[in-house]
N, C-alpha and C positions, 0 to 999 in steps of 0.2 A: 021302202025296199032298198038294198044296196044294190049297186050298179056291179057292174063286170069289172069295171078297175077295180071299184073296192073288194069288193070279191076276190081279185089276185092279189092285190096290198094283202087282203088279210090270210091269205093262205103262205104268202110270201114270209109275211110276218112270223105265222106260226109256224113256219119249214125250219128261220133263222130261229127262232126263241129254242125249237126241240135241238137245233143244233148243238147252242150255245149250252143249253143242259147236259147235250151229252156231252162236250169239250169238257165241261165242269167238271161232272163226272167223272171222265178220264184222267182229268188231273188231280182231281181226291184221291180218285183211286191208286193211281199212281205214287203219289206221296204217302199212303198207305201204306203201300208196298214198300218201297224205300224206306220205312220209317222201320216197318215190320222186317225186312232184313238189316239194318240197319243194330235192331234190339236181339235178334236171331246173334248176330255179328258179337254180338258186344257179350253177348249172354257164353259163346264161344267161346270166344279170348278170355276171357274173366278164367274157366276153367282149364285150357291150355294154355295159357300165357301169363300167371297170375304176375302181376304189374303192383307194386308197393304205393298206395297213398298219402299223403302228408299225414296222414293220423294210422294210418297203417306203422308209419317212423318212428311214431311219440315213442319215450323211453328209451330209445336205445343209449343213452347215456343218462348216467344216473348224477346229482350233486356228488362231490367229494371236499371234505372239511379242508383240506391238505392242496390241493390243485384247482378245488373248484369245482371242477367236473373231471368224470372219467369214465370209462366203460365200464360196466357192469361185470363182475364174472358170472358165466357160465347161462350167457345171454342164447336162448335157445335161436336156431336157424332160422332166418327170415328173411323175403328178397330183397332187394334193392336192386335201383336199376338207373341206368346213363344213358339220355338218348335214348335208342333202340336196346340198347344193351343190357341183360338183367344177371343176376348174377347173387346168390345167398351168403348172406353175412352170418355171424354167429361171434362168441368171446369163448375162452377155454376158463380154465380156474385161475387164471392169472389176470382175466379181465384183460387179453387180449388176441384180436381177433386172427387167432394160430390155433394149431392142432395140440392138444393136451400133452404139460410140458409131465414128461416121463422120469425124472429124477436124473436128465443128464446132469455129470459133472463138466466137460467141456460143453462151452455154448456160448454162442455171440449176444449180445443182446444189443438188439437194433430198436431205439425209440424215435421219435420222431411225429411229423403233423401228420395231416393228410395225405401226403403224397406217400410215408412212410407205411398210414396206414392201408392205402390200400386203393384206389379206384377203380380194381380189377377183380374178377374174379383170385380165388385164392389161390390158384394153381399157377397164374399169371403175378402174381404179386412180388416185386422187387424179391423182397425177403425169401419167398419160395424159389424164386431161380437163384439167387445167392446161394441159399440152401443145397441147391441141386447139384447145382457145380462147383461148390467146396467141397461135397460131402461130410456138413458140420452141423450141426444143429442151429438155426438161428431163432431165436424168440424173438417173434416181430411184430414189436409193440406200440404202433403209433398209433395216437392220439389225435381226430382231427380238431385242426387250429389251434395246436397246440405252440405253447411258445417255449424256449429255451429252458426257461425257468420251470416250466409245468415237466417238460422230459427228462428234466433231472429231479423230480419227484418220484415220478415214474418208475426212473430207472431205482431209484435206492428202496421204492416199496419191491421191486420186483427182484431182486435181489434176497430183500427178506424174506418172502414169500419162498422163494427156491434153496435160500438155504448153502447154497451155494453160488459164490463168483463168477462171474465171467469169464473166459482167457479175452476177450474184446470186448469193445464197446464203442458200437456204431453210432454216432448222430446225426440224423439226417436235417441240413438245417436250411430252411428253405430262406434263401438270403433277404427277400424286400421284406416279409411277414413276422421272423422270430423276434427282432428289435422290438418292432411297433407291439406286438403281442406281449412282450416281456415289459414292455413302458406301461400298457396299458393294465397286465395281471390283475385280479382276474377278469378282464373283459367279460367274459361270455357268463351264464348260467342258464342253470336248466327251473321251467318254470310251468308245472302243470303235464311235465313230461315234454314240454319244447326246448330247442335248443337258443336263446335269445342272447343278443349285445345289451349288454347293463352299461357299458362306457364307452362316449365317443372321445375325442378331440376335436380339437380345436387346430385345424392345419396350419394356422399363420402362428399359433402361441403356444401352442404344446398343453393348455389348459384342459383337464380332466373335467369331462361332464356325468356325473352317474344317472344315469336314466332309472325313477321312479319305478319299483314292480308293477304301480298299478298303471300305468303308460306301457309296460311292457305287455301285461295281459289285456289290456286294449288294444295293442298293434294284434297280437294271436285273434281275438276276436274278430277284429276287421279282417284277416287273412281267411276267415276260414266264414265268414258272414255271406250268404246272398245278396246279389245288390238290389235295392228295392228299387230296381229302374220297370223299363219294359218288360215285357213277356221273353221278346227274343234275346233282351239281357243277361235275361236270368238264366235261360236255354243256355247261351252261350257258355254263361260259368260255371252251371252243371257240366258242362260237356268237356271244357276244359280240365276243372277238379277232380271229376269222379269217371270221366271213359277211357275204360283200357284201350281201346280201341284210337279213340283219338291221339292216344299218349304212342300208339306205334305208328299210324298215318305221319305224323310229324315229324319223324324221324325222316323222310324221305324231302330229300333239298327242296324239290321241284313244288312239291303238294308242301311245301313248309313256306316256302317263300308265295303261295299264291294264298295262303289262308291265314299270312300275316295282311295281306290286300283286304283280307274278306274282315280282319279283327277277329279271326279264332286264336290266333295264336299269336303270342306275345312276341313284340319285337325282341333281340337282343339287349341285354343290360348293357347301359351306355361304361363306358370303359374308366374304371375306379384309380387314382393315379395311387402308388404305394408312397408312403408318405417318405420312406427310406430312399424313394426315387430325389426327393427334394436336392438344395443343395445345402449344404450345413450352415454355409457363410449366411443364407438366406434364412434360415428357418436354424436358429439354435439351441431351440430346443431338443434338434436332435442327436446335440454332441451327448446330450446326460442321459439320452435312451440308447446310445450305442455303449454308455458304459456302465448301462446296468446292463447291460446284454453280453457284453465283457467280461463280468463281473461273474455271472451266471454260467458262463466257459469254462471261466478259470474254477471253477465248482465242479463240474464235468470230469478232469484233470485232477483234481485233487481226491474225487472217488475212485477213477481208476487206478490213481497210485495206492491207494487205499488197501485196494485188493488185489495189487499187483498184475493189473491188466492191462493191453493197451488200450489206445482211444483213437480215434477216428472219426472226425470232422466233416461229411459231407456234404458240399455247398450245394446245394437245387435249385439250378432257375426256373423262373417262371415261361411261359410261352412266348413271351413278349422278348425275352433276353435269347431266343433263341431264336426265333422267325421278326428280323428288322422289318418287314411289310402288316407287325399287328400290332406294332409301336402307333400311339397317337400323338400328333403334335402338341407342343408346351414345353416350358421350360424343365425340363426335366435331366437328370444324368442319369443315365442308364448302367451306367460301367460303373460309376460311382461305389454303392452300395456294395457290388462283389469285389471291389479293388479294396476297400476298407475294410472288409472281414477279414480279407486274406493278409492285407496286411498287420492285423494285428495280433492273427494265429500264428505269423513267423516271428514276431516278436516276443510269443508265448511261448514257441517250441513247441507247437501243438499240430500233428499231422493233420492233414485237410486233402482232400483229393476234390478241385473244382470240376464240376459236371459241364459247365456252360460251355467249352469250348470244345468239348468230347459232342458234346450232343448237336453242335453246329456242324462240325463235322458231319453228322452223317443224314443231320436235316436237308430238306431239298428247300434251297431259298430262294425259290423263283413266287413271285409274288400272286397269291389267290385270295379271291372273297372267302372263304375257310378253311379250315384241315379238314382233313377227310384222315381215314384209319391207317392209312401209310404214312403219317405224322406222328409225329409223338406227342400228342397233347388228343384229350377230347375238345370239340371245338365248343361246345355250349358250356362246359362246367371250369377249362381249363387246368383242369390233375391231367398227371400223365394217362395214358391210353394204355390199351394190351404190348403195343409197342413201347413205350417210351420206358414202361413198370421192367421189360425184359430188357434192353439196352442198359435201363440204371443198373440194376442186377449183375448182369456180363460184366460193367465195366468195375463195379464194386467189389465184386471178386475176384477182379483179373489182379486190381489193385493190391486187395488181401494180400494173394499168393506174391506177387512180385516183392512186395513190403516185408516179405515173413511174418505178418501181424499173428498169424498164428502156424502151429504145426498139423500139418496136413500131410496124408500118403498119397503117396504118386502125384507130385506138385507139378513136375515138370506136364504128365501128359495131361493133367488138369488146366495149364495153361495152355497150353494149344487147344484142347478141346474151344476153350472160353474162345481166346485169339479166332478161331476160325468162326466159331458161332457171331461174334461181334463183327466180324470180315463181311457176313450178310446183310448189313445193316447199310451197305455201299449205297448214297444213291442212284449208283447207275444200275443195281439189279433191282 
């Protein structure tokens, strides 16, 4: 027979056991729920939010015999998206991403990388505020990653293609990147519908390495592979890859910085030094890539004169050339690279209108862990932002007009218009 203690032991016992079931309980349950709104959530956003995936991307650039690679024409509407920011792409018949060119005879043609082409909605995009406030036609044709050499492919297919000249010809040329791009041509290809690097260097010796196709679709494989780790492994790189949901949670500082703690979300890419940053005495290999880069200008300049148009130089800095607090330490020259383009466009006789000192101006350079959207750069991808696309625009055109580069009605109030729009850019407003 059991005594009275054991008797309460065991009633004691089994009071704690039904407890402990139902806490269980509650916590299945619970995580049930979370998991089920969680999938409600996702299942949402997917339909009001639709979010672009890495193979949602594939294609958008197609091989070209001539450049390498280039946009597609008549690339149907699709989104893309920065951060939080989404926003639909598309190419016209010209294979580039602008509004169907209509048989003008005046019209600018702006070629250029990435920055040229675009990291903004289209309405925001350098070339459409240019457009806006010239009242001129611009065909705005960048290419990302493109180098020197590739935008004056570019430009002379798209010439034929239209049939007609330019009265201008803009180059947008993003100083540390067009060199190295034009040394390396054709770096990049497209392989399987991804966009891939076939060729590194060698930073001490300037020595070309071409990277094997079948390393190349091995890297693609590994990118898009499950890891055959844990359960929660694998959750995680589901969750990362393929949730719309997650891809907008991340965009918020606060939930970004605590779920790099957790390993949802990837640290920042450590900071890639431009090889144009070097210094020449040190590194000389890259006297002969600044003069095939030269070389590829003075090509620029000789098609303008060609068709009797002018040309226009635009030097782009990067984020780092404009906010000294996202500089990282090393031997580095910063100033280096834009003081040697510019000095050897006046040696050319080749107009250029530097951006870096304009956009410092109206940068705020008081030092923060990020930009945020009153910056002009995105802070994760580093192209310019909605801001930075509308400031290069205003000051591009103010440029235009002052220059005469082309004939335009009502210049004068077109200039004030620009002048005061660019006045906003103050950063004490």
């Amino acid at each position: 027979m059991f005594s009275i203690k054991d008797r309460i032991r065991k009633e004691i016992e089994e009071k704690l056991m039904l407890r402990f079931k139902h806490w269980c309980l509650n916590i299945v349950l619970l995580i049930l729920s979370v998991i089920s709104i969680l999938v409600v959530a996702e299942v949402i956003t997917r339909l009001v939010y639709p979010y672009p995936t890495e193979y949602e991307l594939r294609y958008c650039l197609r091989t070209d015999d001539n450049a390498g690679y280039d946009l597609p024409e008549n690339f149907a509407p699709r989104w893309y998206r920065i951060k939080g920011y989404k926003y639909k792409i598309w190419t016209n018949e010209l294979g580039c991403f602008d509004i169907p060119y209509n048989g003008e005879k005046n019209y600018i043609l702006l070629v250029g990388d990435s920055f040229i082409w675009g990291f903004s909605a289209f309405e925001h995009k350098c070339g459409t505020v240019m457009e806006k406030h010239l009242g001129y036609r611009v065909l705005k044709c960048g290419v990302t990653a493109y180098g020197t050499k590739q935008e004056l492919i570019k430009a002379k297919k798209i010439i034929e293609k239209t049939k007609n000249p330019p009265k201008l010809i803009i180059v947008g040329y993003c100083v540390p990147h067009d060199c190295i791009d034009d040394f390396l041509f054709p770096q990049y290809a497209i392989i399987d519908g991804y966009f891939v690097r076939k060729i590194n260097v060698d930073k001490l010796t300037g020595d070309k390495k071409i990277v094997p196709e079948s390393e190349c679709k091995e890297k693609i494989k590994e990118l898009n592979k499950c890891p055959s780790a844990s359960a929660i492994e694998k959750i995680k790189w589901w969750v990362r890859k393929r949730s719309v949901l997650y891809k907008i949670i991340r965009t918020n500082n606060i939930v970004r910085l605590i779920g790099v703690k957790l390993g949802l979300f990837n640290k920042p890419p450590p900071f890639q030094p431009y090889e144009t940053l070097f210094k020449i005495e040190k590194y000389p290999w890259l006297k002969e890539a600044w003069e095939e880069n030269l070389k590829n200008l003075k090509e620029f300049k000789e098609l303008a004169n060609k068709y009797g148009a002018k040309l226009l130089i635009v030097l782009i800095p990067t984020r780092e050339e404009v906010y000294d607090f996202l500089r990282r330490p090393g031997d580095y020259d910063w100033e280096g690279a834009n003081k040697m383009i510019s000095g050897l466009l006046k040696e050319e006789g080749m107009g250029y209108l530097d951006l870096t000192p304009l956009f410092r101006k109206y940068a705020n350079p008081k030092p923060r862990e990020e930009l945020n959207s009153k910056d002009f750069y995105w802070q994760e991808d580093g192209h310019w932002n909605i801001r930075g696309n509308r400031l290069a625009g205003l000051l591009i055109a103010k440029y235009v007009i002052e220059h005469g580069l082309i004939e335009i009605t009502d210049r004068d109030n077109k200039k004030t218009w620009i002048e005061e729009e660019i006045s906003k850019f103050s950063i004490n407003q």
